[in-house]
C-alpha positions as CSV (number, residue, x, y, z in Angstrom):
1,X,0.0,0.0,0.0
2,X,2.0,3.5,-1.0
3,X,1.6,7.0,1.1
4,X,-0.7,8.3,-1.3
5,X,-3.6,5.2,-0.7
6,X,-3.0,5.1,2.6
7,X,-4.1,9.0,2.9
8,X,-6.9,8.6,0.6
9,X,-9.0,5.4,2.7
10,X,-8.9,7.7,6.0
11,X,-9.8,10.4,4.3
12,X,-13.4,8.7,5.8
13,X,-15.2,10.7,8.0
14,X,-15.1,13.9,9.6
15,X,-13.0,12.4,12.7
16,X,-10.6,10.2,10.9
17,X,-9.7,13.9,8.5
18,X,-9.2,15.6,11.7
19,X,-6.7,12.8,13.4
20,X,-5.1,12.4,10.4
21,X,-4.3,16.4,9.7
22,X,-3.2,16.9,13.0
23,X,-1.2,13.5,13.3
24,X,3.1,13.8,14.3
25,X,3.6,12.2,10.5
26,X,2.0,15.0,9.2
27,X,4.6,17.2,9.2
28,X,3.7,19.7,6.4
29,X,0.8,20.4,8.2
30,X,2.3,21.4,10.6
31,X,4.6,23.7,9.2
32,X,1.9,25.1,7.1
33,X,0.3,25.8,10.3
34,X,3.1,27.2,12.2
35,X,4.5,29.6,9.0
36,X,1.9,32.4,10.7
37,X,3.7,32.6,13.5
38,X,7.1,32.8,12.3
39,X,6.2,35.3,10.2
40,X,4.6,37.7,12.9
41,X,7.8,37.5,14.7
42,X,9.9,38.7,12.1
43,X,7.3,41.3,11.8
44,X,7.3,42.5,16.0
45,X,11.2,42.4,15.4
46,X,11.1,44.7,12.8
47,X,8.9,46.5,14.7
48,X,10.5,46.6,17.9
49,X,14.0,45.4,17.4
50,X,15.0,45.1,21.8
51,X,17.4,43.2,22.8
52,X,16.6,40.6,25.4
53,X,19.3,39.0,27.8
54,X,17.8,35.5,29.0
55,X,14.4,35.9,27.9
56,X,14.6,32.9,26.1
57,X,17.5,30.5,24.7
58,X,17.2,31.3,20.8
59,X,15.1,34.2,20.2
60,X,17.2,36.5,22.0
61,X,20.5,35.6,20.0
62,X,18.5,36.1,16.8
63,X,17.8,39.9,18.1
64,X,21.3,40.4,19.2
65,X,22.7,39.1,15.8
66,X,19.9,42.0,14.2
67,X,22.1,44.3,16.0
68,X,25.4,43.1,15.2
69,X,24.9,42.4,11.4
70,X,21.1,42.8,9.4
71,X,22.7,41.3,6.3
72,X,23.6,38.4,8.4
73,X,20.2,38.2,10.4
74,X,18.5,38.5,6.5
75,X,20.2,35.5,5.3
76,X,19.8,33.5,8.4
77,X,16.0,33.8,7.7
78,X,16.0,33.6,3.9
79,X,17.9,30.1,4.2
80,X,14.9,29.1,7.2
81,X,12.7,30.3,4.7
82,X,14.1,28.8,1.5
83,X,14.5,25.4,3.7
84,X,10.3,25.3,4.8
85,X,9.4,25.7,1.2
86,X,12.3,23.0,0.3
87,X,10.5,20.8,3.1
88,X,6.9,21.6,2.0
89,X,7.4,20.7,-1.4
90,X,8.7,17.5,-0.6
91,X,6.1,16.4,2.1
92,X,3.3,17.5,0.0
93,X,3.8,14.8,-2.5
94,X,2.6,11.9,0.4
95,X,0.4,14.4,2.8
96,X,-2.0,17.0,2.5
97,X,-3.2,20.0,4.4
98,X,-6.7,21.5,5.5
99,X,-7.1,25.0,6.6
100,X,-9.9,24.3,8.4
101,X,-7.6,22.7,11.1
102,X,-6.2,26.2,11.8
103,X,-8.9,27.1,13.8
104,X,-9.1,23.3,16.0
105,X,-5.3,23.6,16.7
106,X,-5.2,27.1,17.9
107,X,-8.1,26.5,20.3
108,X,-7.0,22.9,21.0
109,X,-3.5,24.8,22.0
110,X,-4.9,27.8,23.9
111,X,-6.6,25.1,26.1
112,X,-3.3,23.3,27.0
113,X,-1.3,26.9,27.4
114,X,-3.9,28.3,29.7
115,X,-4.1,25.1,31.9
116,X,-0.6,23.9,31.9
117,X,0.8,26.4,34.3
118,X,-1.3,25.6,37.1
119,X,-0.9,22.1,36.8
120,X,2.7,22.0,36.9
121,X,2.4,25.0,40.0
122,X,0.4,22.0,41.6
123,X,2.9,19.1,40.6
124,X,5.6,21.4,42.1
125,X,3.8,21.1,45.3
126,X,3.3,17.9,46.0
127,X,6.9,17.1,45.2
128,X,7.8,20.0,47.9
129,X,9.5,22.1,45.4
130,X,8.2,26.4,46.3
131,X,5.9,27.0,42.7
132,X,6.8,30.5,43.9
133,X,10.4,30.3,42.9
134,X,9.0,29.1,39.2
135,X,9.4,30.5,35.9
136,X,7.3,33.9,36.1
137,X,9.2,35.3,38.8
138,X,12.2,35.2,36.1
139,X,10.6,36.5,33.4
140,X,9.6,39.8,34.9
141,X,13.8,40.1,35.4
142,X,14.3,39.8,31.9
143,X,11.6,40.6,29.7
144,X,11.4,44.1,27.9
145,X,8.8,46.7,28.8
146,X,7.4,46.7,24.8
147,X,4.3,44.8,24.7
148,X,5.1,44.1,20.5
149,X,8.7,42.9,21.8
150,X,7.5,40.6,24.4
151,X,4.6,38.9,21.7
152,X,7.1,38.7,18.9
153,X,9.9,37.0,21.8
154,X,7.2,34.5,22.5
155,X,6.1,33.8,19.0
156,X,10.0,33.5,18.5
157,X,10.3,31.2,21.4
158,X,7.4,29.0,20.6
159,X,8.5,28.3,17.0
160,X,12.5,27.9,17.3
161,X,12.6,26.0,20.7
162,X,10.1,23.5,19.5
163,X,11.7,23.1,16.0
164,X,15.0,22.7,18.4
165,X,14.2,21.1,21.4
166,X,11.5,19.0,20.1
167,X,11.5,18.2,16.4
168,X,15.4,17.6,15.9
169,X,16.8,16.6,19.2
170,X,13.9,14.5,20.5
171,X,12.9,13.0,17.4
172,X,17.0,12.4,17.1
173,X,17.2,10.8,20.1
174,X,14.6,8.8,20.0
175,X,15.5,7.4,17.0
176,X,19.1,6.4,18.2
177,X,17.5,5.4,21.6
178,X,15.0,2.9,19.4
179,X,16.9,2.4,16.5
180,X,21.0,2.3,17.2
181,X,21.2,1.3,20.7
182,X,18.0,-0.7,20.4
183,X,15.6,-0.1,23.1
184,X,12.1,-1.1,23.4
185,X,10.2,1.8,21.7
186,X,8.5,2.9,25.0
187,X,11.5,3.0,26.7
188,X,13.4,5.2,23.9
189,X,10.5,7.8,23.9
190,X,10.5,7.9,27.8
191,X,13.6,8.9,28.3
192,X,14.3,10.5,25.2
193,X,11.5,12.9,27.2
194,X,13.0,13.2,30.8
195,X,16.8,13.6,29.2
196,X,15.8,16.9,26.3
197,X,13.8,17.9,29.0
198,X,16.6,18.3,31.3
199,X,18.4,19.9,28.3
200,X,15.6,22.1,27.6
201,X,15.4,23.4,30.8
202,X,19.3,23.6,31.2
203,X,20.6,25.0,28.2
204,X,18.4,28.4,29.5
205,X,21.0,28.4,32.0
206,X,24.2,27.5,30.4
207,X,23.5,29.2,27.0
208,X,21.0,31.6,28.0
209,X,22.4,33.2,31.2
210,X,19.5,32.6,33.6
211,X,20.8,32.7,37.4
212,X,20.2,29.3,38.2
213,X,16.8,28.5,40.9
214,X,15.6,24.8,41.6
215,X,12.1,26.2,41.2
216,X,13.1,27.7,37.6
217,X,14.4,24.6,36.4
218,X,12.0,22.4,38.1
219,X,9.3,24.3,36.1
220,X,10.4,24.5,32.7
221,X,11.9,20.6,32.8
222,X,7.9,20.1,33.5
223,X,7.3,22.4,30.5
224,X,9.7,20.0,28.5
225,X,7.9,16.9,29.3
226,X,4.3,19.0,28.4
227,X,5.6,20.3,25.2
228,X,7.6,16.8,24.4
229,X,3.7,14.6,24.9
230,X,2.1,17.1,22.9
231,X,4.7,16.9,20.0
232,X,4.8,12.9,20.6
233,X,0.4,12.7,20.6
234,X,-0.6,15.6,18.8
235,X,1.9,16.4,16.8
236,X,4.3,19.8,16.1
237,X,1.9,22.4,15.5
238,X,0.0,21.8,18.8
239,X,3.3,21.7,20.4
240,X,4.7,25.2,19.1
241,X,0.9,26.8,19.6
242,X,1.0,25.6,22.6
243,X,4.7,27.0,23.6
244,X,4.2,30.1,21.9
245,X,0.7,31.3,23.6
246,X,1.6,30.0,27.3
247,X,4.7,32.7,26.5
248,X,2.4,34.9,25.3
249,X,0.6,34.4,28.7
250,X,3.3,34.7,30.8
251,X,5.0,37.2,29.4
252,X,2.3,39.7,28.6
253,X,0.6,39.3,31.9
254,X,3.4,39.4,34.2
């Protein structure tokens, strides 16, 4: 059976269209449906063009470089762009894309952003670590007065650390996990989660200058595992939706 037939026989009913656009395989649907966003950061950048120290890991190296060199900062996002219609092209061949799912993964993701938070607060708790030491208490250290900036940083955020954290190095190391050193598939996706969440959480320490706090690190590890089941169950545009408004969130209400 090829790609193509596959796609065509659960093409069957309302529910099976819907599971199947918003499936992890479908990966051009989910660029497709993540393009807006990228897009409206280069736009708040452009706008408001602030420098951020530790706001968050890659965003804020992407501003600085805008600073240093704009022909350099061009090219870095023609090549991103050059390589998502180089991907697209090649996907759409075996998958198609809806934009009625635009409007089911935005509200899908605004209901995991806007809960998350307080059920990794009351995770925090029970394991005894203070949810007042978490990530928030950070952020209002390091985020920019500019409303536009602080959008356009968590836009930034929710695309590039999922495209990062989640779509190369967890779907890398799963695959060596699984495939190389031959663990049982459950095992390989478990802690493929708990070790590039680890990373996830520590690389805004070691690359992204955050003073480091247990209840910092604590929190955004949690985030990692969140982000990492979302990206595993319902695929990369959830996930980066999902990162991207919980920073909007946090970083516009704090």
């Amino acid at each position: 059976m090829t790609p193509s037939t596959s796609l065509k026989r659960s093409d069957r009913g309302a529910g099976h269209g819907l599971r199947r656009l918003v499936a992890p395989a479908n990966l051009m649907t989910s660029l497709v449906l993540i393009f807006p966003l990228f897009l409206f950061y280069q736009l708040g950048v452009l706008l408001s063009p602030e420098v951020v120290n530790g706001a968050d890991l890659i965003t804020a190296r992407l501003l600085r470089l805008l600073h240093q060199s704009a022909e350099l900062y061009l090219l870095i996002n023609v090549v991103l762009l050059l390589a998502f219609v180089l991907v697209v092209a090649l996907l759409r061949r075996h998958q198609q894309f809806s934009l009625k799912m635009f409007v089911p993964v935005v509200l899908e993701s605004a209901l995991y952003a806007v809960t998350m938070g307080t059920l990794i607060v009351q995770v925090m708790g029970w394991i005894g670590i203070d949810p007042s030491l978490s990530i928030r208490a950070a952020a209002a250290e390091a985020l920019p007065k500019s409303t536009v900036t602080r959008v356009a940083l968590a836009l930034g955020a929710g695309v590039h650390e999922e495209l990062v954290f989640r779509l190369i190095l967890l779907t890398g190391a799963v695959g060596l996990l699984h495939h190389v050193i031959r663990l049982r598939r459950w095992l390989a996706i478990v802690l493929a989660f708990l070790v590039t969440s680890i990373v996830f959480s520590a690389a805004h320490h070691v690359l992204g200058g955050e003073p480091w706090r247990l209840g910092v690190f604590v929190y955004r590890f949690f985030c990692g595992l969140v982000f990492a089941t979302l990206f595993q169950l319902r695929g990369l545009a959830v996930a980066v939706y999902t990162h991207a408004l919980y920073d909007v969130y946090v970083m516009v209400m704090v």
